[in-house]
C-alpha positions in Angstrom: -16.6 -18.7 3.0 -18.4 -15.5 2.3 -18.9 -14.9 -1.5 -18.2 -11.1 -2.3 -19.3 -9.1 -5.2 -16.9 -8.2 -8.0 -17.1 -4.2 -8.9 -17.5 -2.9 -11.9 -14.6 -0.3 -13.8 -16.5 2.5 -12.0 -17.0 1.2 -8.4 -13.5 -0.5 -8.6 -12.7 3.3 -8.5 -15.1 4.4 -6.2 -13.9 1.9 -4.0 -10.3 3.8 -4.1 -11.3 6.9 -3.6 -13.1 5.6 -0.4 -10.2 3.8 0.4 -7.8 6.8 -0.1 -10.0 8.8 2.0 -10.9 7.3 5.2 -8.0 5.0 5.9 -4.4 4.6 5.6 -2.8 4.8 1.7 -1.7 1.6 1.9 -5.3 0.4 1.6 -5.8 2.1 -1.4 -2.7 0.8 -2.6 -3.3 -2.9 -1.9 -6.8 -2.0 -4.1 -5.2 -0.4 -7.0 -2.2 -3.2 -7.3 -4.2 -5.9 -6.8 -7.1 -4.7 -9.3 -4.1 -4.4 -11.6 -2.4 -7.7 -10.8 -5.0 -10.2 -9.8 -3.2 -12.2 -7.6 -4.7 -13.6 -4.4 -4.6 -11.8 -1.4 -2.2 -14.1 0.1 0.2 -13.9 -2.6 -0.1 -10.1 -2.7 0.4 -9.3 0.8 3.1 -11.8 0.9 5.2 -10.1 -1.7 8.9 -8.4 -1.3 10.3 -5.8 -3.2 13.8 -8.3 -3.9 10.4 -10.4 -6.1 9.2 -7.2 -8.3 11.5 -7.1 -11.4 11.2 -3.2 -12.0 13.1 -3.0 -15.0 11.3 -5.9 -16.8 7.6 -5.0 -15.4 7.2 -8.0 -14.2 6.4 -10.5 -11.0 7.4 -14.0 -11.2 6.4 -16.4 -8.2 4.8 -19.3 -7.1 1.3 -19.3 -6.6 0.7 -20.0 -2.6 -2.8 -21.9 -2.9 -2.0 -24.0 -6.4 1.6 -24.1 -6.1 1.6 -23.0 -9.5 4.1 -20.7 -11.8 2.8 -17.2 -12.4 4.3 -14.1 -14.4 2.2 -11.2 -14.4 3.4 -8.1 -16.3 3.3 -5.0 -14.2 1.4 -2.4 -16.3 2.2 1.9 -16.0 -0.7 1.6 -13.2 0.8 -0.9 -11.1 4.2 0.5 -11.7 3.3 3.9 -10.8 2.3 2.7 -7.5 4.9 0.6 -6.7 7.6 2.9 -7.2 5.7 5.7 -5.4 5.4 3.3 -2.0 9.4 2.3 -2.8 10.1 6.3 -2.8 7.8 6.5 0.5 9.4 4.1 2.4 12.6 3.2 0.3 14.0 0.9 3.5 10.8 -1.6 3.7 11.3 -5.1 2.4 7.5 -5.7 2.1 5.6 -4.0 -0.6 2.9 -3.5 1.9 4.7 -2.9 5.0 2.8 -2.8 8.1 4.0 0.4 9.6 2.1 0.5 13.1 4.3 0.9 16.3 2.9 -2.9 17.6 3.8 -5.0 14.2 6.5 -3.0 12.3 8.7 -4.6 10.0 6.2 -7.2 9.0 3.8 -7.5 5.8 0.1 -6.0 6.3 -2.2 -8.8 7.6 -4.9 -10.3 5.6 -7.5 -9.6 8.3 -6.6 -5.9 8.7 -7.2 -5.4 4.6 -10.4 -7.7 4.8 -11.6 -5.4 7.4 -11.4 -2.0 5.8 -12.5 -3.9 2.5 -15.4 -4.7 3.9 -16.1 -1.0 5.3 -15.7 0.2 1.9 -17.8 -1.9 0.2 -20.4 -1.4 3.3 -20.2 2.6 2.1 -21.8 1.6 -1.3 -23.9 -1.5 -1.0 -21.3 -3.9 -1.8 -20.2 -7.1 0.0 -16.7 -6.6 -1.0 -13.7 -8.5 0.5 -9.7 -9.6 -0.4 -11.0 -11.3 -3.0 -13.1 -8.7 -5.0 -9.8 -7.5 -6.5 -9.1 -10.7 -8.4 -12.9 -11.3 -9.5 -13.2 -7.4 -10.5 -10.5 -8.1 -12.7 -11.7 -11.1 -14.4 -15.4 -9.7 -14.4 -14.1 -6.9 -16.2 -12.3 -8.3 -18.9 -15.3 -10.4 -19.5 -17.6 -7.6 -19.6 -15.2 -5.9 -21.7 -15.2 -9.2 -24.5 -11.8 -11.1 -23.5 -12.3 -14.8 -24.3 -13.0 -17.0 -21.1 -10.4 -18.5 -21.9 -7.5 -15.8 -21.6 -8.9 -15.3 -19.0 -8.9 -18.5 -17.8 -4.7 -17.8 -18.2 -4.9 -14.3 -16.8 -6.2 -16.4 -13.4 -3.9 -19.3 -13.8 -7.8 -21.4 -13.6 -6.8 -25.2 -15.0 -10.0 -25.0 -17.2 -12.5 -22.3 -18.0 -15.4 -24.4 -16.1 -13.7 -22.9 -13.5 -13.5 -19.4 -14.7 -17.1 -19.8 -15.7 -18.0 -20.7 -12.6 -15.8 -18.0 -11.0 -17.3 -15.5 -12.8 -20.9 -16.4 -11.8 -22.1 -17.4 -15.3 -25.3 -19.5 -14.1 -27.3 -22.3 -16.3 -29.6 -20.1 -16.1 -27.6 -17.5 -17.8 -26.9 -20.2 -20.2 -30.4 -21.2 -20.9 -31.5 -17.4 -21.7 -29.5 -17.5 -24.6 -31.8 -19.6 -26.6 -34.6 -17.2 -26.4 -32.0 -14.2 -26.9 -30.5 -15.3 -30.2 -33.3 -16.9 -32.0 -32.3 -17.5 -35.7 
């Protein structure tokens, strides 16, 4: 597997606005929701609007890869899009309905969003794929001083090895800090 580059806040929206522009909204959409939700891409594409509690802001499922519980709160930017592609297409039962005339009624297919993914990121240097959404998020709260380990939660990661890892926080990394703080 490929390893793909997590965006900071400001190419997360440069990626959008790329998005928005050259392809179909629902592109953009899958971005924006999945910046704001960090689910897999699996778990994302697979969702229907019977699983989004509106009224309570929130998502509860089971996690397809882990086979884990998951609640994730559905914040104003999440919402706002959610209820705009409900208004849009009010009689899809996929939040990310494919609407081409060869595979209607059917979710959007991983391969279709790894593809224009790819063309974004290829528009701005980036190796960027399904998975950028999730590890944009987490790189992000980690730039931004969130403990590893919320999130370590945020991810539903067993341990923050793992979210270390995840993140790309190398020994090296590690190392430098004795040199940096010197007491």
């Amino acid at each position: 597997m490929n390893t793909v580059n997590a965006a900071s806040k400001i190419e997360c929206d440069m990626i959008h606005a790329i998005l928005a522009k050259k392809f179909p909204i629902v592109y953009g959409d899958v971005w924006k929701i999945g910046i704001n939700c960090s689910l897999r891409i699996g778990d994302l594409l697979s969702l229907k609007y019977e699983d989004l509690d509106i009224t309570g802001r929130q998502i509860k499922l089971i996690e397809a890869k882990t086979g884990k519980s998951k609640i994730i709160r559905l914040n104003s930017a999440a919402l706002s899009f959610i209820e705009r592609r409900k208004s849009e297409y009010p009689t899809d039962t996929w939040l990310f309905q494919n609407h081409s005339n060869r595979a209607s009624n059917c979710a959007l297919s991983r391969i279709s969003v790894a593809r224009v993914f790819k063309s974004a990121g290829d528009h701005l240097g980036l190796t960027i794929g399904t998975h950028s959404m999730r590890k944009s998020r987490g790189a992000i709260m980690y730039n931004d001083g969130v403990p590893i380990e919320k999130i370590a939660k945020v991810l539903n990661h067993s341990n923050t090895t793992s979210t270390l890892r995840y993140l790309g926080i190398t020994h090296e990394e590690v190392l430098a800090t004795y040199d940096d703080y010197q007491l």
